[in-house]
Every structure is written in C-alpha cells, then in structure tokens.
Backbone as CSV, one residue per row, in Angstrom:
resi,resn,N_x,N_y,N_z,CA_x,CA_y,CA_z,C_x,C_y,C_z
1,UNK,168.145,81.084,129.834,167.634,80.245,128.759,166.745,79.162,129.347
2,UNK,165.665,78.599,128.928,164.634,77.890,129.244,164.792,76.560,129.049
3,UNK,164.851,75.704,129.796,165.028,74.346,129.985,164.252,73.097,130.292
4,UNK,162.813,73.654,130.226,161.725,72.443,130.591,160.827,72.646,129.567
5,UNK,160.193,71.556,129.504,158.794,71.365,129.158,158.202,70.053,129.484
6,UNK,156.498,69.981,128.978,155.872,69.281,129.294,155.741,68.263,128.234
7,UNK,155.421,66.847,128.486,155.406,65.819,127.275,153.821,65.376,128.013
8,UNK,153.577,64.492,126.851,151.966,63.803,127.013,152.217,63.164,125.780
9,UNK,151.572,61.447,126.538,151.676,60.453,125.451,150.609,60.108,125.106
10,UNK,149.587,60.142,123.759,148.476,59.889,123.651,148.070,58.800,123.661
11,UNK,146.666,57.904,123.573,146.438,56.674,123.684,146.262,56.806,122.695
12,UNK,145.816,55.161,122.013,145.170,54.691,120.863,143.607,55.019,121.011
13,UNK,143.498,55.509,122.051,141.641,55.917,121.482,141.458,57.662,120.923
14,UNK,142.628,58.489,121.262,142.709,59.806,121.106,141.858,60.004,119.653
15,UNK,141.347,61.026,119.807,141.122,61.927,118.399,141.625,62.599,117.596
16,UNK,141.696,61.976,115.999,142.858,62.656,115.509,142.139,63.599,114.481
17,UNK,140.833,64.245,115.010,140.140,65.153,113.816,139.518,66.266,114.332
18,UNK,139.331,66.056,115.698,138.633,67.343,116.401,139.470,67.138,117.927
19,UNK,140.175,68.626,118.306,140.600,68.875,119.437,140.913,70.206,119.537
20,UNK,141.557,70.742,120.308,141.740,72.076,121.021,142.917,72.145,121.603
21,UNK,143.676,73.226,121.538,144.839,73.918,121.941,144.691,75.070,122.520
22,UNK,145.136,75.878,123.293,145.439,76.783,124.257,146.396,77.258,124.861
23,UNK,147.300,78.202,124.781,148.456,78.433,125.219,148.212,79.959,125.739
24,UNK,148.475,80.376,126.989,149.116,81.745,127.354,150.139,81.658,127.572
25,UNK,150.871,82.908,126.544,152.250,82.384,126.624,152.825,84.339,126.368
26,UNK,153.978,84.769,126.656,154.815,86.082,127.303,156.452,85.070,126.757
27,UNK,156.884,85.677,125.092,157.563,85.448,124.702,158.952,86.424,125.156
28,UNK,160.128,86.035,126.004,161.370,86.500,125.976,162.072,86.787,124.817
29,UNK,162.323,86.227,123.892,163.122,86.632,122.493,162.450,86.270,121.778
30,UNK,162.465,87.302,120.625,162.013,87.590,119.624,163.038,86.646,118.289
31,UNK,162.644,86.379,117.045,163.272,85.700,116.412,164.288,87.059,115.731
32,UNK,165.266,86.473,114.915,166.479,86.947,114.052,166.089,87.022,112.787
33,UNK,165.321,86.426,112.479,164.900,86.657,110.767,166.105,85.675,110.232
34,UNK,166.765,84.656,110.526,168.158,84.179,110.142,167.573,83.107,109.144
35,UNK,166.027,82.896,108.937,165.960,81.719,107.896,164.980,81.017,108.800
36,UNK,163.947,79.489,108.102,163.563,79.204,108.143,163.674,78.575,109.486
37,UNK,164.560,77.717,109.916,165.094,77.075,111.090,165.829,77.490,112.019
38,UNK,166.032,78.877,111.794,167.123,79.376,112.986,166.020,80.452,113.534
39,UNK,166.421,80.447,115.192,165.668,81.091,116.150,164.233,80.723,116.252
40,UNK,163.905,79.805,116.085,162.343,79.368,115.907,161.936,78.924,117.276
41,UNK,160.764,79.291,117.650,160.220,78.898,118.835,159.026,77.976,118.912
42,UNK,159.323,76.657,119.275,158.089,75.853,119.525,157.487,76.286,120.872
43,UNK,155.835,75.814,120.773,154.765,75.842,121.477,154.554,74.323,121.824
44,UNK,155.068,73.426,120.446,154.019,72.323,120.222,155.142,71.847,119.766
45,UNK,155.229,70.023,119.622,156.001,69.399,118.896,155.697,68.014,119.237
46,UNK,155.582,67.345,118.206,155.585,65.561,117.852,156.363,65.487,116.744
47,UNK,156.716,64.392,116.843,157.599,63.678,116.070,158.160,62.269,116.105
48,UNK,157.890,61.799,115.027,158.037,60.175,114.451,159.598,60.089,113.866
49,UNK,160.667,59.313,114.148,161.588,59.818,112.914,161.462,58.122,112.071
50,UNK,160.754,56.858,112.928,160.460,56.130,111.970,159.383,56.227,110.826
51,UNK,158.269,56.748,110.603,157.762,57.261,109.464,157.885,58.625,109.582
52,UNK,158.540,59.523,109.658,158.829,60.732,108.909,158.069,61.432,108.894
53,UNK,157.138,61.636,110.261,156.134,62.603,110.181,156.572,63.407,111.404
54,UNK,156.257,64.494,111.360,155.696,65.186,112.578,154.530,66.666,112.499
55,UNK,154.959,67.342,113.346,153.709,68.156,113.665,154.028,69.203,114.441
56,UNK,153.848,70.585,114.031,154.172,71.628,115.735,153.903,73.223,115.197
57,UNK,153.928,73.566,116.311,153.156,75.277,116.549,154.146,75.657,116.788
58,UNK,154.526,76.927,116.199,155.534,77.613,117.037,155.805,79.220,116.368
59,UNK,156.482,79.689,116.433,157.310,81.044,116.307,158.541,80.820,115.153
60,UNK,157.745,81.730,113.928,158.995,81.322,112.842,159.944,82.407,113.301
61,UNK,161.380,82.367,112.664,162.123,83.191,113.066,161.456,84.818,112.313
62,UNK,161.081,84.877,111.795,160.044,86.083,111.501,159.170,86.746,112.350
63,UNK,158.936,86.100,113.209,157.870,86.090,114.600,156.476,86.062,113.927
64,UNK,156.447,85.218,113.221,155.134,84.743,112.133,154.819,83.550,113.130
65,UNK,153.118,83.169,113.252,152.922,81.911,113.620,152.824,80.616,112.821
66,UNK,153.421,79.278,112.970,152.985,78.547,111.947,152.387,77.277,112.815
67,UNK,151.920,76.623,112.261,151.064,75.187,112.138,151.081,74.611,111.010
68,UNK,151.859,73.227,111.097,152.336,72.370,110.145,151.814,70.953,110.737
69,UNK,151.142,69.924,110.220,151.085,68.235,110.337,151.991,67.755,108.948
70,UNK,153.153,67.401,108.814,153.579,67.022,108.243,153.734,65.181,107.768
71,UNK,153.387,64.784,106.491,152.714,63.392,106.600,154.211,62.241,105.762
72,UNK,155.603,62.708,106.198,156.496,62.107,105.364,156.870,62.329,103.906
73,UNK,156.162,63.162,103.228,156.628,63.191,102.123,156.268,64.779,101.753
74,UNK,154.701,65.129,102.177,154.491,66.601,102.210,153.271,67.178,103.395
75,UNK,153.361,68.615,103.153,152.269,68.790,104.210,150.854,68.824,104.056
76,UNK,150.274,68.122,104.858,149.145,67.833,105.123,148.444,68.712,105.577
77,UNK,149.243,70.292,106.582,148.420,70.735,107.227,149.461,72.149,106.913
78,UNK,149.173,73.194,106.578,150.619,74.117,106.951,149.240,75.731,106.899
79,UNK,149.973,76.176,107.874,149.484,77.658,107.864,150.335,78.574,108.853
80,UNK,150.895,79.682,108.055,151.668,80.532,108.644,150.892,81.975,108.290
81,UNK,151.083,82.825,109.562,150.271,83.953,109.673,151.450,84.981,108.773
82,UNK,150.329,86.288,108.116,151.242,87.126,108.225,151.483,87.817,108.756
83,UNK,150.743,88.421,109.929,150.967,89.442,111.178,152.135,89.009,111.820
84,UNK,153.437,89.550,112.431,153.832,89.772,113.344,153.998,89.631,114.624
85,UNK,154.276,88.598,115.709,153.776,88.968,117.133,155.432,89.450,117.500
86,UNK,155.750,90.289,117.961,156.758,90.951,118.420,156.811,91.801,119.809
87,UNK,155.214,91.443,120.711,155.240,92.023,121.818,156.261,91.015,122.778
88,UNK,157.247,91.388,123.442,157.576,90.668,124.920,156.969,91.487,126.570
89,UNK,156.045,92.054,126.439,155.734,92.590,127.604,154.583,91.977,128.056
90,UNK,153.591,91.821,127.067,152.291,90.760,127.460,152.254,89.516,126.905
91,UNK,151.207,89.433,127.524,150.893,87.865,126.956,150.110,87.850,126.115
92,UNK,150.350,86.484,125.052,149.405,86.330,124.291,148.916,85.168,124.424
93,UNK,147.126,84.986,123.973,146.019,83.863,123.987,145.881,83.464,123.064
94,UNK,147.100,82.023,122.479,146.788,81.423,121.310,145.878,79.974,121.515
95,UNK,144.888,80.201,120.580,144.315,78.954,120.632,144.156,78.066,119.007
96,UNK,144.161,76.939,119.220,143.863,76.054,117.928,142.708,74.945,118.209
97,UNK,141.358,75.787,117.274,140.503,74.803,117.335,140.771,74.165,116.054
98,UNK,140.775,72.650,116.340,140.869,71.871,114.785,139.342,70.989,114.836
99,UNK,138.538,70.878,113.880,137.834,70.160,113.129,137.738,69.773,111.887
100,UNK,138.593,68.342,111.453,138.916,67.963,110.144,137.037,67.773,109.184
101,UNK,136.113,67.392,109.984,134.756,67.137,110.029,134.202,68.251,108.959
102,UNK,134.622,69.633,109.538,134.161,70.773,108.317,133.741,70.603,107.127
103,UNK,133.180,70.365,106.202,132.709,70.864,105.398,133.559,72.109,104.084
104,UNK,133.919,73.186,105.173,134.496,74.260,104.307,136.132,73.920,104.865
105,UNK,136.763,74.135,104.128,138.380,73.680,104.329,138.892,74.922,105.327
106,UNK,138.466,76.119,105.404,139.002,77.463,106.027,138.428,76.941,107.497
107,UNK,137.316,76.143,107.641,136.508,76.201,108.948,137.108,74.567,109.738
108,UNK,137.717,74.139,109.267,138.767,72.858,109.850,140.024,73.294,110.415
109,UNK,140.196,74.186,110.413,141.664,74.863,111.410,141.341,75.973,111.514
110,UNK,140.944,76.592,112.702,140.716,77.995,112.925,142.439,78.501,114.200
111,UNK,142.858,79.475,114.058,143.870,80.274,114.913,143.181,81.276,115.405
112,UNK,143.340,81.328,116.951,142.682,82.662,117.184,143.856,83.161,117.992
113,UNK,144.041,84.509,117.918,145.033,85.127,119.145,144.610,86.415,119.799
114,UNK,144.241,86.268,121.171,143.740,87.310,122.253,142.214,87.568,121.835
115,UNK,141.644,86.308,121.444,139.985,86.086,121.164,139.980,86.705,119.766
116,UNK,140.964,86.886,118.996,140.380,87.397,117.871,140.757,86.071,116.254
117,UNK,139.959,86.161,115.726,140.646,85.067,114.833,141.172,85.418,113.469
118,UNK,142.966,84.806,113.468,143.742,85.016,112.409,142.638,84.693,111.273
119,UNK,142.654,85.439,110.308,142.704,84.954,108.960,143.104,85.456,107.727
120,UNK,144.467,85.998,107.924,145.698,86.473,107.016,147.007,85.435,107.220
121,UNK,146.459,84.934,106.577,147.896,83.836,106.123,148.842,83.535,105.036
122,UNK,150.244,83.860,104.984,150.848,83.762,103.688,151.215,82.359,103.235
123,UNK,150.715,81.510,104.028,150.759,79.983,103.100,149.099,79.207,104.203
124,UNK,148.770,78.808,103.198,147.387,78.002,103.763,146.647,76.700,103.146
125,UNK,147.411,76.153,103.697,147.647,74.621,103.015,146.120,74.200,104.205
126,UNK,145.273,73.368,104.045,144.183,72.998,104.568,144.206,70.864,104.970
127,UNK,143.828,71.080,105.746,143.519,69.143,105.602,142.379,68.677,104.900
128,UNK,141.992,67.677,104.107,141.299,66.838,103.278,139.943,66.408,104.443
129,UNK,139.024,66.787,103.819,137.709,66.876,105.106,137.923,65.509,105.402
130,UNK,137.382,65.135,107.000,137.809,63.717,107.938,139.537,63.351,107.526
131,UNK,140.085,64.095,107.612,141.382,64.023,107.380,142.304,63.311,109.733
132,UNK,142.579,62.522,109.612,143.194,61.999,110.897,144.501,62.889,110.792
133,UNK,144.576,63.756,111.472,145.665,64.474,111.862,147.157,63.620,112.790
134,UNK,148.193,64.023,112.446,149.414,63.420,113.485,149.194,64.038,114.894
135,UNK,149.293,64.968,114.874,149.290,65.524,115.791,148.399,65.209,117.232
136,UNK,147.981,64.001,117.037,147.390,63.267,118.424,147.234,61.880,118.299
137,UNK,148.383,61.509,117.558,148.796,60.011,117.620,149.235,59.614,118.746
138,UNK,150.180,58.737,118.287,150.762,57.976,119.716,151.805,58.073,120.172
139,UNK,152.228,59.267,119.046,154.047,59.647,119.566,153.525,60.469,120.770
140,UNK,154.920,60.661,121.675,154.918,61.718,122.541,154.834,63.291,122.038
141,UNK,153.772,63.860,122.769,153.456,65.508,122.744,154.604,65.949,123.742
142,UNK,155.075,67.251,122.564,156.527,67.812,123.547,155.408,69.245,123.323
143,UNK,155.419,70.046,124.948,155.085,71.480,124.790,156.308,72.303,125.449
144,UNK,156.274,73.345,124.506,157.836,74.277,125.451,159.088,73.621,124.519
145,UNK,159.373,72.898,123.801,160.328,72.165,122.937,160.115,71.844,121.520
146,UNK,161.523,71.809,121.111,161.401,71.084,119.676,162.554,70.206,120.002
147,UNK,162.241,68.913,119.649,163.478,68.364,120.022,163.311,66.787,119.342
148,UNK,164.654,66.330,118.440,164.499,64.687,117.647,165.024,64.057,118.624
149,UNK,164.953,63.168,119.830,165.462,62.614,120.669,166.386,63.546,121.783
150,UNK,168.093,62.819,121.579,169.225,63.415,122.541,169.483,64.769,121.691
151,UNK,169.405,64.495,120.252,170.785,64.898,119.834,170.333,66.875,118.727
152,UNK,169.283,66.968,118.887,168.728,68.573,118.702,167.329,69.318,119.380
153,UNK,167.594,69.797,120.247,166.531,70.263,121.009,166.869,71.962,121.473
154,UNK,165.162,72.623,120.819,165.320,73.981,120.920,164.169,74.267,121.855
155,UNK,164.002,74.702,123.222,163.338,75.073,124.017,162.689,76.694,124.336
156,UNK,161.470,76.644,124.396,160.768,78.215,123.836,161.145,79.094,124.972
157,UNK,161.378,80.035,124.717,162.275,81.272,125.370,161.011,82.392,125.554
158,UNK,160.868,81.614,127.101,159.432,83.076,127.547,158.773,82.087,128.568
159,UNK,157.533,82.864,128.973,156.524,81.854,130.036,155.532,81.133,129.211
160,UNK,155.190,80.405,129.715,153.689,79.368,129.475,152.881,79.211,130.921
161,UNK,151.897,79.587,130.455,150.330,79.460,131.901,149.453,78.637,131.187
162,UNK,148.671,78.289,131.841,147.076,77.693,131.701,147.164,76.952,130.319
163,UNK,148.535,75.957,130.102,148.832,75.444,128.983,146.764,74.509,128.909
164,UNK,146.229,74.263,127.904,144.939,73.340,127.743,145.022,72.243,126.833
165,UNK,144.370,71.148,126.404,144.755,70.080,125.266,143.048,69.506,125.584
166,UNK,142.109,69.440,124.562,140.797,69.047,124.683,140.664,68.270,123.533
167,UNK,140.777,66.972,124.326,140.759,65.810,122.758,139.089,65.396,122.883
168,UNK,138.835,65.515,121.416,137.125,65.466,120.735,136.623,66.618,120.941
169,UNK,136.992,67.630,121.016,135.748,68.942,121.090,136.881,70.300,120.554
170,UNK,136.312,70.910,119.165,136.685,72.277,119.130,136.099,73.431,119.605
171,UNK,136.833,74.204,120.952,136.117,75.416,121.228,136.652,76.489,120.870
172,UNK,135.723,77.492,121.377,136.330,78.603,120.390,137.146,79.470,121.721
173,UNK,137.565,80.548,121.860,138.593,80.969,122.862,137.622,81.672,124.008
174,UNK,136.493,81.560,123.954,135.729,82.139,124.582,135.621,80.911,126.339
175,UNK,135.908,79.891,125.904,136.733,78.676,126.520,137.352,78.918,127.828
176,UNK,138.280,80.018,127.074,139.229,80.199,127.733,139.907,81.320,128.489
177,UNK,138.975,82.429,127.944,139.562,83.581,127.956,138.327,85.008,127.966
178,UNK,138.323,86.173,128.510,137.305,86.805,128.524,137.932,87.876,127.938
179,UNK,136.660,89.149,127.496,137.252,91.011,127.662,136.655,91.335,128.950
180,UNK,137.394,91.828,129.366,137.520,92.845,130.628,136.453,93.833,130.290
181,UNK,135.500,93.773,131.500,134.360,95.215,131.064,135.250,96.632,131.404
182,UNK,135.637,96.181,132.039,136.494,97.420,132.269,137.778,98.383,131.510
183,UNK,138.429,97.264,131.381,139.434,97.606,130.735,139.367,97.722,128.857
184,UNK,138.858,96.187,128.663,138.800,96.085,127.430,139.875,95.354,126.848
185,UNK,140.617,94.747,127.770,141.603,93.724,127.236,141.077,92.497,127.884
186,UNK,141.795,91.572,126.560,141.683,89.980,126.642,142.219,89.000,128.065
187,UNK,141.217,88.346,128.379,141.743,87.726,130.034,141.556,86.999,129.930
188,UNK,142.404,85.846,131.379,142.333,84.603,131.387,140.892,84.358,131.896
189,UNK,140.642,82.968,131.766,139.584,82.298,133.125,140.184,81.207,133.565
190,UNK,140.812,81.645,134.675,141.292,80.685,135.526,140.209,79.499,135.511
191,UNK,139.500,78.805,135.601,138.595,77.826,135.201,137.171,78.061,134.200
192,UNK,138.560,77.034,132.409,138.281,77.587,131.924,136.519,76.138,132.124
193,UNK,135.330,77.145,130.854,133.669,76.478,130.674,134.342,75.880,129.278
C-alpha cells in the first residue's frame, strides 16, 4: 500500500485561471464500484476546512476520471469522464490544461489522456469565464493523497513519474509527451518544450 506524496504551497502571486497539470501515472488497483467515496484514488488534492472549499483529480471508484473545484456551498468546476480507465499494466498521460480566460465554456478545462482529448463526460459542470479557480490558492497542494489533516487520508495505489504543475500557461500534451514513429504509442519527453 502506498504511503507518500508530494505537497506544494502556493504563493499569493500564483494563478488561479490558467495553469497545467501532468501526471504519468500506472494505477495498482482498480476501484470497487462501492459508491461515490469508497476506493477512490486521488492524483490531486487541496483543501480548506475553514471555508469549505476544496479541489482534486482523481479515480472515482468506477475508474471514471473526475475534476471538481468545489466553492463551499456548490461546484464551481465538476467533470467526470465516461470512459473507463481500467488498464494496470501501462501507463497513462493525464493532463489538465485549465484556461478560465476562454470564451467558450468547453475550451476552459480541457482533459487529455495519452495525447488524446476526453470529451465524453457524464457530468460537465464548467467555470464562469475569468472564473479564479481554488485549486492554486494558498492552501497546500497534496499529489498522491487525499487527506483532511491527521484524521482521513487515502493515498493513490500505483506509480507517479514526470509529475508537472505550470502556473500561467495552458499547454496542450504535446508538452509533454510524443507518438512513437515507430511504434505508434504515446511517450514521455523526458524534458518536457
């Protein structure tokens, strides 16, 4: 069972409308289907418990992806895929470009996975254009965890590589990741452009 992760505390100058996410990540267990909160795997996690917000990526117990900014009372930001990820043998290249700036509400949160981009989602809640996202405030960034302080913490069950975090700029996964002329599968770039 998996026992670490990484934290990052943002400043007060961070950007809370355009940034970038990146994860290669080779999931060990798969979820149970047991309900909303059971077996869930974070990627991502912030959390306030004095105003009642938080924020996080992760693995529903469905093995659905979601992305939620939650603003204390409702969500601000929610999108859960309906595809499936249920491979544990490879890895997968999730990235989150956010630009609240958009114009079109679909083009302010893009998901892409293994360079290709989700856009089958069974809930797709959008942010309010120039919308300041939580999710790069000033609470502490937990990656590899979900956790409210001491007293509930669920740690993601699998590997993490070439974790990325690009505050002010949305790129697209091309960033980060290539196709193989050869092969034809999705790759890293060890240094990503």
């Amino acid at each position: 069972m998996a026992n670490t992760k990484l934290t990052r505390s943002p400043s007060g100058s961070s950007n809370r409308r355009t940034m970038t996410w990146s994860w290669w990540i080779k999931r060990s267990k798969l979820g149970l289907g047991g309900g909303e909160n059971s077996d869930i795997q974070y990627l991502y996690n912030q959390y306030n418990s004095a105003d009642n917000y938080n924020s996080g990526v992760l693995f529903q117990s469905d093995d659905t992806i979601r992305f939620w900014d939650y603003g204390g009372s409702s969500n601000d930001l929610d999108l859960r895929t309906n595809r499936k990820f249920r491979d544990t043998n490879g890895f997968y290249h999730i990235v989150l470009a956010i630009d609240t700036t958009q114009a079109t509400a679909s083009n302010r949160i893009k998901l892409y996975v293994n360079g290709v981009q989700e856009t089958s989602f069974s809930t797709a809640t959008y942010p309010n254009q120039n919308h300041d996202l939580r999710m790069n405030e000033y609470q502490i960034q937990q990656i590899g965890v979900h956790g409210y302080g001491s007293t509930y913490t669920e740690y993601f069950d699998g590997l993490m590589s070439y974790v990325n975090f690009i505050d002010g700029t949305a790129y697209t996964p091309s960033a980060f990741g290539e196709t193989d002329a050869t092969t034809g599968e999705w790759k890293i770039k060890t240094s990503p452009s």
